[in-house]
N, C-alpha and C positions, 0 to 999 in steps of 0.2 A: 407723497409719502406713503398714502397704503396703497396705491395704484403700484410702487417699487414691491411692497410687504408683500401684496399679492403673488406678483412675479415669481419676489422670492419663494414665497408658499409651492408654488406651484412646481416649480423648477427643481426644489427639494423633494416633493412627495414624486414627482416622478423618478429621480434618482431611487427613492426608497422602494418602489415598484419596480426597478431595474432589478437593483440588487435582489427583492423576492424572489424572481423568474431565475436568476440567477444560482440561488440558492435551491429552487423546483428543479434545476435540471442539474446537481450534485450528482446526485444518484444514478440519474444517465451516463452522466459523463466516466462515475466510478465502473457502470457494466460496461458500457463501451470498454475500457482501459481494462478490463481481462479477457483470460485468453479464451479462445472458442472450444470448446468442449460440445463432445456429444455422447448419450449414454446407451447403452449398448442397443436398444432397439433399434436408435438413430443411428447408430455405427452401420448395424446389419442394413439396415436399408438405405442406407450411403454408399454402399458395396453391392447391391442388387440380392440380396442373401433373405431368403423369406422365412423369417423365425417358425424353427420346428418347436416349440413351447407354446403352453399356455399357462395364464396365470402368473406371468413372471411379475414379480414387484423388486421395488428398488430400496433398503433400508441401512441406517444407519450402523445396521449389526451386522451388514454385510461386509467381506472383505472386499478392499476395492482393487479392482486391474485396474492401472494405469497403461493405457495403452499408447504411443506416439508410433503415427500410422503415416501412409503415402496414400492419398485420394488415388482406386485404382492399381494399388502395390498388387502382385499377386501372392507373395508371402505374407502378404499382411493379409488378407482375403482368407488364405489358408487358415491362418491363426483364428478368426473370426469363425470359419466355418468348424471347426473343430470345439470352438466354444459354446456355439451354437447346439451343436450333436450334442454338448452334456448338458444345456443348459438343462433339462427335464429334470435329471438328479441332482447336479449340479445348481443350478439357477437359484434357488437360495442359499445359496452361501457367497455369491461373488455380483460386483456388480461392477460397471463397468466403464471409465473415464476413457475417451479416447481425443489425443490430439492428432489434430492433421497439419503434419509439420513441411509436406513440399510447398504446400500455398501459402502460408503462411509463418510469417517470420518470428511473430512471437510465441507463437508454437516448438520455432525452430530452436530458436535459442533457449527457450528454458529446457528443450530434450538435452541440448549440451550441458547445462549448469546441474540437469539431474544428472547426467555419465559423471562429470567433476565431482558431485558431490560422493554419489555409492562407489567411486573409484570404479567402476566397468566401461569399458571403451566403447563407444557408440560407433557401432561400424557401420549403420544404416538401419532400415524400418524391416519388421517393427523394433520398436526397444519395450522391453513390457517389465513392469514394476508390479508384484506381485508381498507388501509387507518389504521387508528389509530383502527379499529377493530378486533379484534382474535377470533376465534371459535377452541379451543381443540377440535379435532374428528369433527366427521360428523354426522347427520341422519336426515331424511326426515325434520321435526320439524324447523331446521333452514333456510330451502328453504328459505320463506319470507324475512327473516332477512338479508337471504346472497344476496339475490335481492336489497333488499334497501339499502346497504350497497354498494353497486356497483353501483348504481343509485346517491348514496349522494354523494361518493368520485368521481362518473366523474363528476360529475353538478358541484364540485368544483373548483374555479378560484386558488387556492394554492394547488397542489393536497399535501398531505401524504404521504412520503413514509417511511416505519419504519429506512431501512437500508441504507438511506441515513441520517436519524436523527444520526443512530449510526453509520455512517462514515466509512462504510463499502462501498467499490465499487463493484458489483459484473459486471462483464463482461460476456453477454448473447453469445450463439452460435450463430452468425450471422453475416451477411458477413459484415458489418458496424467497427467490432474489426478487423475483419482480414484486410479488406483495408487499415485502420489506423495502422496496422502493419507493410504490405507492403511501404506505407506510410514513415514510420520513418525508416526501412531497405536502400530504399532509399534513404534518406536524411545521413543517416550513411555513406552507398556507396558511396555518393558524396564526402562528407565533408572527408572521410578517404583515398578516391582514389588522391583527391588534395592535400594531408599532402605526401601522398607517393612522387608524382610526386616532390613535393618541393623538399620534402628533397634529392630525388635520384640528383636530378638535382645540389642540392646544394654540395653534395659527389664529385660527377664526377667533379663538377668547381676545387674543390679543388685537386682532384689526378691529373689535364689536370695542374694545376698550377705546379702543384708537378714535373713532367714530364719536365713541361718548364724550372723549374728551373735545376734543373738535365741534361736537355740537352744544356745547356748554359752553365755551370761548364765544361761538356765533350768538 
């Protein structure tokens, strides 16, 4: 009978250490399942482009470009190196999200479901989202426009973001997702480490009962 109890004991708190590791790797599973982002530094140096700034930071008061790129595009290169040229005056006010949507698929498809949603035809890379503003493609022509468009939406006290309108969350590569990973791994560890301890403790009362009773009969 406690030679079974044991069994049992054991076969359960392993199940309970399953499910912990299981719940440790939540949060993996959640970064894994968004989409691949890179920000504009990593963009420029994705594209072979050697940042003429210094000093550039990245802040929440920034308006952000959404960029959806082609690993290699030469228009999209162009848009980059033109971003680049201002970042000096520019580069606090803009910052900058880029998807790379030929290699990858879930890149690809949310560029479509953002064309659906701002109603602008996605005719190809880049497609750039600027506040409640789109620009299909790039060429010199837009300079001004994509300046005042960056200039409007930082000055703004509500900023725009498309892909928060449509409820999408994208989670960027930086170390802010991963701590809050760490973070909730953590809090798993905790919360799963004391479920174990319970219960083993609550097993062993019962088989040390078990025993007493058993040695009192004898």
């Amino acid at each position: 009978m406690i030679k079974n109890k044991n069994i049992v004991s054991v076969v359960l708190t392993l199940i309970v250490i399953i499910g912990m590791f299981c719940l440790l790797f939540i949060p993996s599973i959640v970064n894994a399942a968004s989409y691949n982002t890179k920000n504009f530094e990593e963009t420029l140096k994705a594209e072979d482009i050697t940042p003429s700034f210094k000093d550039y930071k990245e802040s929440d008061d920034q308006a952000t470009i959404y960029m959806f790129r082609g690993q290699g595009c030469t228009v999209c290169k162009s848009f980059l190196t033109f971003l680049n040229s201002i970042a000096e005056e520019y580069g606090k006010y803009f910052k900058v999200v880029s998807f790379e949507v030929w290699n990858d698929t879930a890149n690809n498809k949310l560029m479509q479901e953002v064309a659906d949603f701002t109603g602008v035809e996605n005719k190809g890379v880049p497609y750039i989202v600027i506040g409640s503003q789109v620009f299909d493609g790039y060429y010199s022509g837009y300079d001004e426009d994509i300046k005042n468009a960056i200039k409007d939406e930082y000055n703004k006290t509500t900023k725009y973001d498309v892909l928060e309108e449509m409820g999408k969350e994208v989670k960027e590569s930086n170390s802010t997702s991963n701590s809050g990973s760490i973070w909730w791994s953590l809090l798993f560890t905790v919360v799963s480490t004391g479920i174990i301890m319970v219960y083993v403790h609550y097993e062993n009362k019962k088989i040390l009962t078990s025993v007493n009773k058993i040695s009192k009969k004898k």
